[in-house]
MDAnalysis code that builds the backbone (N, CA, C; Angstrom):
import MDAnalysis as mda
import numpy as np

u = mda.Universe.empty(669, n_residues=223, atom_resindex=np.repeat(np.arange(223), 3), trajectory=True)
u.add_TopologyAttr("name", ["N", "CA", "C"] * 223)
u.add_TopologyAttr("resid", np.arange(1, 224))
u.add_TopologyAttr("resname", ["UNK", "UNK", "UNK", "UNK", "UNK", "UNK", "UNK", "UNK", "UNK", "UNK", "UNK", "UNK", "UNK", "UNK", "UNK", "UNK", "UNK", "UNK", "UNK", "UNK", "UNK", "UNK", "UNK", "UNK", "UNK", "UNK", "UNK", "UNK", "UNK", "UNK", "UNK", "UNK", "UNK", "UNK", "UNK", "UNK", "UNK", "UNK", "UNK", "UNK", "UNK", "UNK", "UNK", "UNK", "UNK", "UNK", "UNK", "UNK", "UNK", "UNK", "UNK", "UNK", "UNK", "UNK", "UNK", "UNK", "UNK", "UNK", "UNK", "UNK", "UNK", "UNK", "UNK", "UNK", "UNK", "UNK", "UNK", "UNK", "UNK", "UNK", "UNK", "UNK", "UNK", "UNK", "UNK", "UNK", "UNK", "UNK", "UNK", "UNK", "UNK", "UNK", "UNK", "UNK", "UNK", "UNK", "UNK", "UNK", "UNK", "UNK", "UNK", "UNK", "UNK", "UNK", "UNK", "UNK", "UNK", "UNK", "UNK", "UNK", "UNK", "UNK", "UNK", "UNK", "UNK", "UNK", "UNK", "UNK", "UNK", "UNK", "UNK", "UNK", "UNK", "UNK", "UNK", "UNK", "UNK", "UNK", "UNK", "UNK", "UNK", "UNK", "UNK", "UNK", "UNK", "UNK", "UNK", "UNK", "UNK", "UNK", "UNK", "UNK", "UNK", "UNK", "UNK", "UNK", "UNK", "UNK", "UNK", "UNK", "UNK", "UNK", "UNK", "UNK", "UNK", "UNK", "UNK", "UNK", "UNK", "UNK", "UNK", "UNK", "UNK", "UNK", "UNK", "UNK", "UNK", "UNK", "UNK", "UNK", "UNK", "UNK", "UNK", "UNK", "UNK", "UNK", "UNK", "UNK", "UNK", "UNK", "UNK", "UNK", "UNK", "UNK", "UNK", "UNK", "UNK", "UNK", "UNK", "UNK", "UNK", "UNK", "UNK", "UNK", "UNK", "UNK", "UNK", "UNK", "UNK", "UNK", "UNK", "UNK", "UNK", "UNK", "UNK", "UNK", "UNK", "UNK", "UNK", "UNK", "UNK", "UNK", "UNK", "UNK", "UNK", "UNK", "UNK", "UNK", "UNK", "UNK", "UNK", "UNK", "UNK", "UNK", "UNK", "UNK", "UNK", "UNK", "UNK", "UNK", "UNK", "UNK", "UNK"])
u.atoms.positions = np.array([
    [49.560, -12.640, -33.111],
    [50.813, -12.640, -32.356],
    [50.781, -11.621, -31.214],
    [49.779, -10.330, -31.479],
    [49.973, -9.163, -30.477],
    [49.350, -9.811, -28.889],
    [48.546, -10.848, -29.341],
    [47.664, -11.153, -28.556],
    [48.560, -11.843, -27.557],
    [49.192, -13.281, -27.866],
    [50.052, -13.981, -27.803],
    [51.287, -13.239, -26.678],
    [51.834, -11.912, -27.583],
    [53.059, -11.614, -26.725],
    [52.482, -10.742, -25.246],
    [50.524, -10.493, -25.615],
    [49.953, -9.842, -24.005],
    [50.267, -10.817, -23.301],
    [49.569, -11.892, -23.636],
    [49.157, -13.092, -22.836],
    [50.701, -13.105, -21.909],
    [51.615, -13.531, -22.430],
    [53.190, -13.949, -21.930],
    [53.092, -12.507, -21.093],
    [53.465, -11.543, -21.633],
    [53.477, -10.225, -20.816],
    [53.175, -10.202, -18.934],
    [52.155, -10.755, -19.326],
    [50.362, -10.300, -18.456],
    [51.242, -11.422, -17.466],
    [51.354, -12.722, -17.383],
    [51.893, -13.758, -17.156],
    [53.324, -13.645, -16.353],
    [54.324, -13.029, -17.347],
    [55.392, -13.125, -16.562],
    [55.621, -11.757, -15.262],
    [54.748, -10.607, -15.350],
    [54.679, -9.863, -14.128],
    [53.867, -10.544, -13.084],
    [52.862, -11.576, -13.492],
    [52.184, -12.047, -12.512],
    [53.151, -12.933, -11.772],
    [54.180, -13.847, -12.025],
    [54.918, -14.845, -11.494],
    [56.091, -14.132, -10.932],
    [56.677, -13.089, -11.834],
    [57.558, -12.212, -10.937],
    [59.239, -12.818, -11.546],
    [60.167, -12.616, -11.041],
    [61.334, -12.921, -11.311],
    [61.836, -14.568, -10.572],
    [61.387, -14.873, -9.682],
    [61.952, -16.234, -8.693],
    [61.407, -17.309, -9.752],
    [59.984, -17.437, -10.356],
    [59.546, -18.893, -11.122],
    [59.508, -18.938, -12.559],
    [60.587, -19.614, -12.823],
    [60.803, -20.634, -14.203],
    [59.908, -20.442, -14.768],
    [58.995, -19.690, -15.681],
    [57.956, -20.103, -17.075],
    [58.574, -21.325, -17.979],
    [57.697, -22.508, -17.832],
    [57.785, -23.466, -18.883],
    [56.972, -22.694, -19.693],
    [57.020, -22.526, -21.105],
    [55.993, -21.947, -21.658],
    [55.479, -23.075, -22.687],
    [54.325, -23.630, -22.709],
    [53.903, -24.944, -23.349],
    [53.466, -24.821, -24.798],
    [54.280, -25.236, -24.957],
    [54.307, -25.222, -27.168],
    [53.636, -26.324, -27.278],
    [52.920, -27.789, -27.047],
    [52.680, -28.655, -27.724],
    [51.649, -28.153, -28.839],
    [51.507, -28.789, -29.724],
    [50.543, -28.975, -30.752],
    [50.555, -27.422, -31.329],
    [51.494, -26.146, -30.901],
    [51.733, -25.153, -31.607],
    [52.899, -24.643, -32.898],
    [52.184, -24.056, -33.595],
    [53.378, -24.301, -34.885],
    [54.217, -22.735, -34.099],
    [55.526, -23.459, -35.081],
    [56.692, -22.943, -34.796],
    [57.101, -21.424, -34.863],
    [56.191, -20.664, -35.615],
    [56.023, -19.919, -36.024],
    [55.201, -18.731, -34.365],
    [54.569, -19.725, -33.633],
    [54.252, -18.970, -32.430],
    [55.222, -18.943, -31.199],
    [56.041, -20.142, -31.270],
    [57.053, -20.047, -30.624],
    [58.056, -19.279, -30.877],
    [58.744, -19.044, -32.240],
    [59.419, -18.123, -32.383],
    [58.985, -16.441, -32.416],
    [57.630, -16.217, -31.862],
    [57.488, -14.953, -31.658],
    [57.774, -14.554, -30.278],
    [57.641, -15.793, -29.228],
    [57.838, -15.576, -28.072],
    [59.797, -15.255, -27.924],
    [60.187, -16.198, -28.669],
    [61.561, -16.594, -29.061],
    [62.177, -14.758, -29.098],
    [61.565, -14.369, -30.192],
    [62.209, -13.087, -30.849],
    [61.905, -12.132, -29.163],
    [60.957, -12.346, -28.544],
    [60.642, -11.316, -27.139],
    [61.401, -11.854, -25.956],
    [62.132, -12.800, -26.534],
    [63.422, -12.807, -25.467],
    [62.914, -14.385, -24.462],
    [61.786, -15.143, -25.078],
    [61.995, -15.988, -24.213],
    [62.538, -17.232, -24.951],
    [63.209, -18.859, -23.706],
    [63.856, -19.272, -24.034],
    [63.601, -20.654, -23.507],
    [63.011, -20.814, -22.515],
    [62.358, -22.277, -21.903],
    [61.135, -22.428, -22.972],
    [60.890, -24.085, -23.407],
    [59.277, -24.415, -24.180],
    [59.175, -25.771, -23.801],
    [57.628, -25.985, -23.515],
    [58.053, -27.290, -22.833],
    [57.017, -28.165, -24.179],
    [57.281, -29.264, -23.790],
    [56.506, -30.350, -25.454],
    [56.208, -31.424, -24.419],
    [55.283, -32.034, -24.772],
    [54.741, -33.445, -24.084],
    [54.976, -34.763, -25.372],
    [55.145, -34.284, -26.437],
    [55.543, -35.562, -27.230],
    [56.955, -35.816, -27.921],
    [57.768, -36.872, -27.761],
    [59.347, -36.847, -27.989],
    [59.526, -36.589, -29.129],
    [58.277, -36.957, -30.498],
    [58.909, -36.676, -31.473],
    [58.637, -35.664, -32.092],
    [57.476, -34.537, -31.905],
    [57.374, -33.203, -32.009],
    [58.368, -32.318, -31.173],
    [58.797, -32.409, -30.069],
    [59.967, -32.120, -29.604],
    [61.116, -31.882, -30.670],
    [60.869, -33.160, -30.958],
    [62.854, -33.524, -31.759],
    [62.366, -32.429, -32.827],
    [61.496, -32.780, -33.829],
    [60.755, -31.639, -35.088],
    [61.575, -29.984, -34.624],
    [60.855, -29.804, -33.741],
    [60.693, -28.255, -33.455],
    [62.123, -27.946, -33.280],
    [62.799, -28.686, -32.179],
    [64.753, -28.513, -31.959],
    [65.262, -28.210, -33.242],
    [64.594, -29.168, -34.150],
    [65.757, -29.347, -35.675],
    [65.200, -28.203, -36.581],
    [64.168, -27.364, -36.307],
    [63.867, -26.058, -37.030],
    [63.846, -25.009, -36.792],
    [64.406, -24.489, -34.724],
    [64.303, -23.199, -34.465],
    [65.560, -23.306, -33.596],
    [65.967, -22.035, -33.791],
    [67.300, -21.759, -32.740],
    [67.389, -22.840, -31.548],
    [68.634, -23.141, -32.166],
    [69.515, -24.098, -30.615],
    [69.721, -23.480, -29.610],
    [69.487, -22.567, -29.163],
    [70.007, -21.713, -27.915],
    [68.503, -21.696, -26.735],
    [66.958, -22.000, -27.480],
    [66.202, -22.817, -26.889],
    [66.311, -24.363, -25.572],
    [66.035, -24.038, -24.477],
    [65.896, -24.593, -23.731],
    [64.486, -25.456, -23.356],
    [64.552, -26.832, -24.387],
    [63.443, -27.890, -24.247],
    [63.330, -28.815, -23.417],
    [61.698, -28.764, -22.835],
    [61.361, -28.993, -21.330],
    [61.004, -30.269, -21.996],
    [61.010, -31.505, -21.498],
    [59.579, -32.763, -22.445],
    [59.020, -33.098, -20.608],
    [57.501, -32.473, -21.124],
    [57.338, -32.177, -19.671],
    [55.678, -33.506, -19.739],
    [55.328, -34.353, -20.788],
    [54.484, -35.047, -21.194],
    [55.201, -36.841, -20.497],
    [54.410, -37.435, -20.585],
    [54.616, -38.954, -20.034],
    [55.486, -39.256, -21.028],
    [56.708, -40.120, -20.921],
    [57.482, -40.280, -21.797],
    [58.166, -42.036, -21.869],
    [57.793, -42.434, -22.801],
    [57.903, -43.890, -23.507],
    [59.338, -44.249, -23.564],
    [60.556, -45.502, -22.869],
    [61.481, -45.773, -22.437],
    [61.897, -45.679, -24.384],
    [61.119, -46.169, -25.569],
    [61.692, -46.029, -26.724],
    [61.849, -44.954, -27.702],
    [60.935, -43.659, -26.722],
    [61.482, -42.421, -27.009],
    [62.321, -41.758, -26.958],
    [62.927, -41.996, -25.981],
    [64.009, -41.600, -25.069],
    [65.144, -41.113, -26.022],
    [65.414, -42.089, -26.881],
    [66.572, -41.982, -28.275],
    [66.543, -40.494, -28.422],
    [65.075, -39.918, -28.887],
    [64.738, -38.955, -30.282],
    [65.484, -37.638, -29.594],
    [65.124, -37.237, -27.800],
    [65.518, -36.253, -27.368],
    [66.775, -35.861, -26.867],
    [67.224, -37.344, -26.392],
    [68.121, -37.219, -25.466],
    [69.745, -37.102, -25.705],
    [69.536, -36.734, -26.856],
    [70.905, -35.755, -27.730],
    [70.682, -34.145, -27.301],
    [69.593, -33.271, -26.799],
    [69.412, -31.725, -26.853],
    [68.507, -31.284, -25.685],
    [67.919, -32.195, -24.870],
    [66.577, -31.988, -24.138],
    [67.583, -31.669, -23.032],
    [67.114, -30.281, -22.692],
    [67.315, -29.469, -21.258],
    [66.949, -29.972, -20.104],
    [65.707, -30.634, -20.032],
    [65.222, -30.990, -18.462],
    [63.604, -32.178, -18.876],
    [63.635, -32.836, -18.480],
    [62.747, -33.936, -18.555],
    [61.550, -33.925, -17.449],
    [60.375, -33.191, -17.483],
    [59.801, -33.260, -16.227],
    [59.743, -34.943, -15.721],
    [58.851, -35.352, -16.373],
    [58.470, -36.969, -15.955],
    [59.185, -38.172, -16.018],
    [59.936, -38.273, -15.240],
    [60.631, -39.383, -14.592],
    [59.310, -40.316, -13.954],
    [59.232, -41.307, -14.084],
    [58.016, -41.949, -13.429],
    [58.336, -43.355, -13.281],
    [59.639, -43.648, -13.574],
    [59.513, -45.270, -13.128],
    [61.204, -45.189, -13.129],
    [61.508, -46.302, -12.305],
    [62.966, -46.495, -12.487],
    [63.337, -47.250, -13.699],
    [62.856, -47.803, -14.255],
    [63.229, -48.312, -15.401],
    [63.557, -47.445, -16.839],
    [62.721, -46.014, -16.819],
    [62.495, -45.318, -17.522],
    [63.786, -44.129, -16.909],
    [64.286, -44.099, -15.952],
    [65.537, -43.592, -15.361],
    [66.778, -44.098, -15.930],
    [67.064, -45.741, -16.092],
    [67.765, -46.339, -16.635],
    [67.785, -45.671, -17.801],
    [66.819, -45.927, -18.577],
    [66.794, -45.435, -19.853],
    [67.483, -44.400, -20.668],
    [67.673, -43.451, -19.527],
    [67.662, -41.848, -19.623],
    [69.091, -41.673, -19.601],
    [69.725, -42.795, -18.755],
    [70.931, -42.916, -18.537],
    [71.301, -43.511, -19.550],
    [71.219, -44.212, -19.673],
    [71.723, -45.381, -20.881],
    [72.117, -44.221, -22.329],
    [70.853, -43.636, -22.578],
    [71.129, -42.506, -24.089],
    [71.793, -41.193, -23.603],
    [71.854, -40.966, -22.092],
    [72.563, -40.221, -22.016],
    [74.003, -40.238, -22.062],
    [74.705, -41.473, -21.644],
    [76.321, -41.978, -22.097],
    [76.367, -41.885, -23.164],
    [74.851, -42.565, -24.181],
    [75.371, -42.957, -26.002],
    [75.553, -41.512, -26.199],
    [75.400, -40.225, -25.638],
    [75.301, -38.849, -26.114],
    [76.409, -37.672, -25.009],
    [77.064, -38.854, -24.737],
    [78.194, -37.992, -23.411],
    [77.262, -36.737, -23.342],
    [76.939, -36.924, -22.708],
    [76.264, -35.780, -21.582],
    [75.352, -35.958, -20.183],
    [74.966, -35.467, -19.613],
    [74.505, -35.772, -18.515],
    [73.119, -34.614, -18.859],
    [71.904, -35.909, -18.154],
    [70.342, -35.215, -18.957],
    [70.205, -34.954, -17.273],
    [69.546, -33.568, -16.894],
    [68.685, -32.992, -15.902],
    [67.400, -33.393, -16.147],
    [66.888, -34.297, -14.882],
    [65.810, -34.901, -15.069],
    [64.914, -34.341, -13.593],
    [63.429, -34.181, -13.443],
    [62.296, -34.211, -12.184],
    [61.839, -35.512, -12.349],
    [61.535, -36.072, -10.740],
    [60.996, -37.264, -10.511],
    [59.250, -36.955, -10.318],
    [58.599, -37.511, -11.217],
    [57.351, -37.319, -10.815],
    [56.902, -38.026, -9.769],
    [55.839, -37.052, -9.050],
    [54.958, -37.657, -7.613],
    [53.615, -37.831, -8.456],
    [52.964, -38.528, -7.491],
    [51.815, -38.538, -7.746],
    [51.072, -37.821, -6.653],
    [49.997, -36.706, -7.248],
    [49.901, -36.583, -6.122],
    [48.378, -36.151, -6.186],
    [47.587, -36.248, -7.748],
    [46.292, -36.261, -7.350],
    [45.273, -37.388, -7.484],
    [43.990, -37.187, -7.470],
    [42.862, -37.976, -6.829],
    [43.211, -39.000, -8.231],
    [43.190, -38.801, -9.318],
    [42.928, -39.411, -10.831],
    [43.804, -40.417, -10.708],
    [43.502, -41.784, -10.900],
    [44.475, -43.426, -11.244],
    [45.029, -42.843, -12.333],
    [44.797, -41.673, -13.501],
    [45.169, -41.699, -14.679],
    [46.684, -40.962, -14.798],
    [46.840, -40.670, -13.679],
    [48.349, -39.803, -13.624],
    [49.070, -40.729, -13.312],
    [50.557, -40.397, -13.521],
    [51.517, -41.334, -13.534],
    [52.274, -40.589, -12.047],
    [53.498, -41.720, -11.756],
    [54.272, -40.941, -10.606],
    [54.764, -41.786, -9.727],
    [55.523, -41.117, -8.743],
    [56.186, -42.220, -8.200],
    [55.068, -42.039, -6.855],
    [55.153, -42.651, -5.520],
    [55.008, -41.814, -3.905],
    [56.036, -41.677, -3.443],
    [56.291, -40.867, -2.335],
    [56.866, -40.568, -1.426],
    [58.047, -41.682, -1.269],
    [57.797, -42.732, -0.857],
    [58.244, -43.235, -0.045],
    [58.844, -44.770, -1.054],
    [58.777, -44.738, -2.313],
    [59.494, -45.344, -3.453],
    [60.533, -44.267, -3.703],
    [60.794, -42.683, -3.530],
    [61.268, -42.193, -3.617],
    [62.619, -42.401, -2.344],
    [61.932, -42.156, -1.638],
    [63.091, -42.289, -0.635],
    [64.274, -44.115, -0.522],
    [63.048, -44.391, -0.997],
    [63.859, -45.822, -0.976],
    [64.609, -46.071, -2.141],
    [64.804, -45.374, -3.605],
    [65.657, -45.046, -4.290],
    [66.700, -44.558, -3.964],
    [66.459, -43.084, -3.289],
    [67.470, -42.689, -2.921],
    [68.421, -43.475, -1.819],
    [67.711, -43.870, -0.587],
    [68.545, -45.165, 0.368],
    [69.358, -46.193, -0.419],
    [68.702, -46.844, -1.395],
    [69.440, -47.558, -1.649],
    [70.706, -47.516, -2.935],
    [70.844, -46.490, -3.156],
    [72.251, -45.718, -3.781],
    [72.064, -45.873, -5.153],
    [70.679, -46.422, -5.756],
    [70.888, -47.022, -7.206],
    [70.723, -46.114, -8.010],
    [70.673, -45.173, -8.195],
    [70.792, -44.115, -8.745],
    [72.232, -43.407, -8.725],
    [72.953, -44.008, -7.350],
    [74.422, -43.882, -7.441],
    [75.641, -44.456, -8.904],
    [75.088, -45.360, -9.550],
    [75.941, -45.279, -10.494],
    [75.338, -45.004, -11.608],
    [74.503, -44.203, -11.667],
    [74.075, -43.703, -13.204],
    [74.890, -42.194, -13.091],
    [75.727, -42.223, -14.155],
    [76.637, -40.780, -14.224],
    [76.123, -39.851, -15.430],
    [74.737, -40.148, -15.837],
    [74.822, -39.506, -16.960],
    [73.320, -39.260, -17.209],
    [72.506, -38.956, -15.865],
    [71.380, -38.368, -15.441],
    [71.588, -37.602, -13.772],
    [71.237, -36.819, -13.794],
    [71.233, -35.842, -12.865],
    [69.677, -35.518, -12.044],
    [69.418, -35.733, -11.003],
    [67.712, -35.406, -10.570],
    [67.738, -33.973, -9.435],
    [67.179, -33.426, -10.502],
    [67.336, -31.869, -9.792],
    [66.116, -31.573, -9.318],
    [64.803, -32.095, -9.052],
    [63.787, -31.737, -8.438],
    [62.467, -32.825, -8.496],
    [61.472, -32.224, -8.528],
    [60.193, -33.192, -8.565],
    [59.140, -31.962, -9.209],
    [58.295, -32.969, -9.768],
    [57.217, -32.580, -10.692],
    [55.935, -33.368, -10.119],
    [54.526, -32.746, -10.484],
    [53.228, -33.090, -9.704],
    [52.161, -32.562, -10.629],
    [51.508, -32.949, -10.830],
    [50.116, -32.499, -10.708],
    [48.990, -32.597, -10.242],
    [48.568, -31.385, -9.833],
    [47.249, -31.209, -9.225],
    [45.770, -32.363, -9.998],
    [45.117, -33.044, -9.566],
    [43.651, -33.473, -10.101],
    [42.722, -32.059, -10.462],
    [42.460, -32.598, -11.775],
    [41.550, -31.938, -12.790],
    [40.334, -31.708, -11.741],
    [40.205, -30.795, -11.121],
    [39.089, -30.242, -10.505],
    [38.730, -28.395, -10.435],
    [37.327, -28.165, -10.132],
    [37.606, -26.610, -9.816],
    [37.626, -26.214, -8.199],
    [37.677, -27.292, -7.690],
    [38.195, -27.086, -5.881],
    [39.431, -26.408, -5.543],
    [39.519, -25.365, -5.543],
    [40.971, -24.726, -4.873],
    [41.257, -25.509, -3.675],
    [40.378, -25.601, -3.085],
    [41.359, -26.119, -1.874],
    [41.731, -27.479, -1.654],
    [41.218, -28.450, -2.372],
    [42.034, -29.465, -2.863],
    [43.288, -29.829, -4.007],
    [43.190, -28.869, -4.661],
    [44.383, -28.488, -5.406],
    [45.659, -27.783, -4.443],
    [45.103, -26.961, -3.473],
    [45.875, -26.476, -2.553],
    [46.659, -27.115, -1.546],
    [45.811, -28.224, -1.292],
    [45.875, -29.434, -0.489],
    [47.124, -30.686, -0.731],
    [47.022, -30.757, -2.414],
    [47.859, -31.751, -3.016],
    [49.344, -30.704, -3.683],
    [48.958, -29.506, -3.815],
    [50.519, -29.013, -3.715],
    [51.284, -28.685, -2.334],
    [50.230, -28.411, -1.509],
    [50.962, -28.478, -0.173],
    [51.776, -29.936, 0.238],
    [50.819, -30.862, -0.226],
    [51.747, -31.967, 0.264],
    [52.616, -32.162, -0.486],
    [52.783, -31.519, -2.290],
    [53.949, -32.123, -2.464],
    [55.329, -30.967, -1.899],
    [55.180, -30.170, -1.982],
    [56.065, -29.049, -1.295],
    [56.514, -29.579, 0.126],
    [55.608, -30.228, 1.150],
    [56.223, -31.147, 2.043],
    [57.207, -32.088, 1.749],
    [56.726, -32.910, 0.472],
    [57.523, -33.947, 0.029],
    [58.991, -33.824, -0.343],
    [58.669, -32.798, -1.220],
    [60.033, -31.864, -1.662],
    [61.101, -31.536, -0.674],
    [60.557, -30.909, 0.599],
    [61.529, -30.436, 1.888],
    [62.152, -31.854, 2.305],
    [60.958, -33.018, 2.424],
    [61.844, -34.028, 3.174],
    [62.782, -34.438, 1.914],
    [62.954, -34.576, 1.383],
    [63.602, -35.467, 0.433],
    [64.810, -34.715, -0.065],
    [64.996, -33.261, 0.086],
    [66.052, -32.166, -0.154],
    [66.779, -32.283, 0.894],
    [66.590, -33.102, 2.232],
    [67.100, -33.017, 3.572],
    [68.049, -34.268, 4.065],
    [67.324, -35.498, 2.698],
    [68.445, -36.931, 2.634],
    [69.568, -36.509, 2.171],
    [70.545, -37.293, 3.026],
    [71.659, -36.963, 2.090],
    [72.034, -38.122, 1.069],
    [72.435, -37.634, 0.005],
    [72.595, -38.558, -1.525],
    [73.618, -38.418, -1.917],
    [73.446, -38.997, -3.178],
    [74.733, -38.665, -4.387],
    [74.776, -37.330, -5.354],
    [76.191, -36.748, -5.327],
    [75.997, -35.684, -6.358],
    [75.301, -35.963, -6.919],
    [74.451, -36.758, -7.479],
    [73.341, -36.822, -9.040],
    [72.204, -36.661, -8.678],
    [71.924, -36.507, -7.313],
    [70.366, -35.911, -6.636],
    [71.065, -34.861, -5.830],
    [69.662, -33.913, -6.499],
    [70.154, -32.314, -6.086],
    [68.497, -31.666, -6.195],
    [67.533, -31.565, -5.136],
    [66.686, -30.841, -4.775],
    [66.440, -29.256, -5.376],
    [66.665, -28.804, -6.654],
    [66.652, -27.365, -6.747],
    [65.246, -27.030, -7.183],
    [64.564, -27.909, -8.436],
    [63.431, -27.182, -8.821],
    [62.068, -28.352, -8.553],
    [61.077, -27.083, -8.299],
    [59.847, -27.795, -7.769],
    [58.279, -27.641, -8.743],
    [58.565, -28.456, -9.957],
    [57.281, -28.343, -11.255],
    [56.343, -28.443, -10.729],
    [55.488, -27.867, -10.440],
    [53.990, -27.775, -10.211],
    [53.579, -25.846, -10.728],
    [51.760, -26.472, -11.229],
    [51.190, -25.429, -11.702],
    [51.260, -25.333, -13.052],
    [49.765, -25.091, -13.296],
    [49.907, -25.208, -15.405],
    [48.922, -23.828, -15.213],
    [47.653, -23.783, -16.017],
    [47.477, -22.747, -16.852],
    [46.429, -22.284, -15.602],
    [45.902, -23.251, -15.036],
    [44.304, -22.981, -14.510],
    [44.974, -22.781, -12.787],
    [45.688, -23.348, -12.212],
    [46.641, -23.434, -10.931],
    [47.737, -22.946, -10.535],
    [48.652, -22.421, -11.179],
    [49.731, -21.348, -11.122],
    [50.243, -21.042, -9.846],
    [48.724, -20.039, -9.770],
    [49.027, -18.935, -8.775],
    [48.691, -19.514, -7.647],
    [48.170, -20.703, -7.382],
    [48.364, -21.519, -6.135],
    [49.379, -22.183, -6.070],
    [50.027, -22.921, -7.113],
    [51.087, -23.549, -6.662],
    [52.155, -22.243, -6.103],
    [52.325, -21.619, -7.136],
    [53.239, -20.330, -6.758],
    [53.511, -20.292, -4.972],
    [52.086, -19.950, -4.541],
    [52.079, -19.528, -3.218],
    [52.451, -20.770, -2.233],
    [51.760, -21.954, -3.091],
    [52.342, -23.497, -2.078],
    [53.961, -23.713, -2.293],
    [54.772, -22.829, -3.063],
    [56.235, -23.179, -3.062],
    [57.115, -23.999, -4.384],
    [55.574, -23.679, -5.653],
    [56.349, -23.942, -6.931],
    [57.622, -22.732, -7.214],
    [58.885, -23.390, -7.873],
    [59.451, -22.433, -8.623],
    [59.805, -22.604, -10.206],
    [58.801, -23.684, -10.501],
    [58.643, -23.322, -11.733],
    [57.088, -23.794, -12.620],
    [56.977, -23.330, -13.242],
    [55.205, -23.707, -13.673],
    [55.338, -23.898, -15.191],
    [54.094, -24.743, -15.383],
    [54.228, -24.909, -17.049],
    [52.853, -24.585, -17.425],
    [53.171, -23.444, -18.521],
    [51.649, -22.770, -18.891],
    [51.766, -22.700, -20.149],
    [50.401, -23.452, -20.841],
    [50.282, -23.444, -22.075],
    [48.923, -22.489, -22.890],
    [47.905, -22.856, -22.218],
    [46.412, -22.356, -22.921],
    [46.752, -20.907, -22.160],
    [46.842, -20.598, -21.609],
    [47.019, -18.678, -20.611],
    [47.807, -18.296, -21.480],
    [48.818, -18.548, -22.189],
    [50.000, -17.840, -23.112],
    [49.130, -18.555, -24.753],
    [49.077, -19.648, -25.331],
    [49.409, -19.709, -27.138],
    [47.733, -20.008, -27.030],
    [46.938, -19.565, -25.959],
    [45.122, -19.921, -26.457],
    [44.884, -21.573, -26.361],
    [43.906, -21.919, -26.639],
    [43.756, -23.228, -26.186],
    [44.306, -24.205, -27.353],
    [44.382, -25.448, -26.874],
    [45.753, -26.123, -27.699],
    [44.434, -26.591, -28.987],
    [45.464, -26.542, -30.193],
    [45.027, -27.432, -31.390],
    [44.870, -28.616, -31.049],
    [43.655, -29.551, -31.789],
    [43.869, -30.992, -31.932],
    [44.494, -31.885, -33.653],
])
């Protein structure tokens, strides 16, 4: 655990006070999260809906859960009673969705629209310009019970900085134009997900304000 609360330590002076730590719990028992928990932190992000739901129903509610993993329109149920912020939005259909369990749960879910924005077919996401044409055409105007407060990205699995540098710069472009349409209260430009364990401190500098780091803080993930 001593190790654990350096790691976070070491981490949150490096990012400073302006960027969001997602701090990435998947495949970690609960028992490491609540050490971070007891040192005062409060964002955890999960990539699977129903380890998500698990972990909510066994550690303090006052936890703020990220589901920051690709997420299945028949998952949607398990979280969307408690889930804080949804990175991956990736299809409009899967938007519907979000809406739909968010009425069955009167509340309104804070959701990021994923971009796509590296080299790999294997990432999910929207482009640019499916984005904007969502927003033009108002359909997102009658969903009252999802909210889109930013965009989410990831960099391609490479050790090229400057193509990693390259694809957060453009999405940080993307981000400005699309904060500059005007919309419906339910699109609201505030947070910009990019940067995990190995990229951070580049996105940081390309204009992330919030990052999700898992192996730099709980060691490399269990299988």
């Amino acid at each position: 655990m001593a190790v654990l609360l350096d790691n976070y330590k070491k981490i949150k002076e490096e990012i400073g006070k302006e960027t969001i730590l997602v701090a990435v719990s998947k495949t970690k028992p609960k028992e490491d999260i609540k050490s971070l928990y007891d040192d005062g932190h409060r964002v955890f992000g999960e990539n699977k809906a129903q380890e998500l739901k698990e972990k909510h129903e066994e550690l303090p509610k006052d936890i703020q859960w990220h589901m920051i993993g690709h997420l299945q329109r028949n998952k949607v149920k398990y979280i969307a009673p408690f889930v804080n912020l949804i990175h991956s939005v990736d299809s409009k259909r899967l938007a519907k969705e979000i809406n739909k369990q968010g009425r069955k749960n009167e509340r309104i879910i804070d959701c990021l629209l994923q971009v796509h924005i590296a080299e790999e077919e294997s990432k999910f996401g929207f482009d640019e310009n499916e984005i904007v044409e969502i927003i033009n055409s108002g359909e997102f105007d009658e969903y009252n019970n999802i909210r889109i407060v930013g965009l989410m990205g990831m960099a391609t699995f490479t050790d090229d900085s400057d193509q990693i540098r390259k694809e957060f710069k453009s999405l940080k472009e993307i981000f400005d134009r699309i904060s500059s349409i005007d919309s419906n209260d339910n699109i609201e430009m505030k947070y910009l997900s990019m940067g995990m364990s190995n990229d951070f401190n580049i996105a940081i500098e390309e204009g992330s304000n919030m990052i999700r780091v898992g192996s730099k803080i709980f060691g490399e993930r269990n299988t």
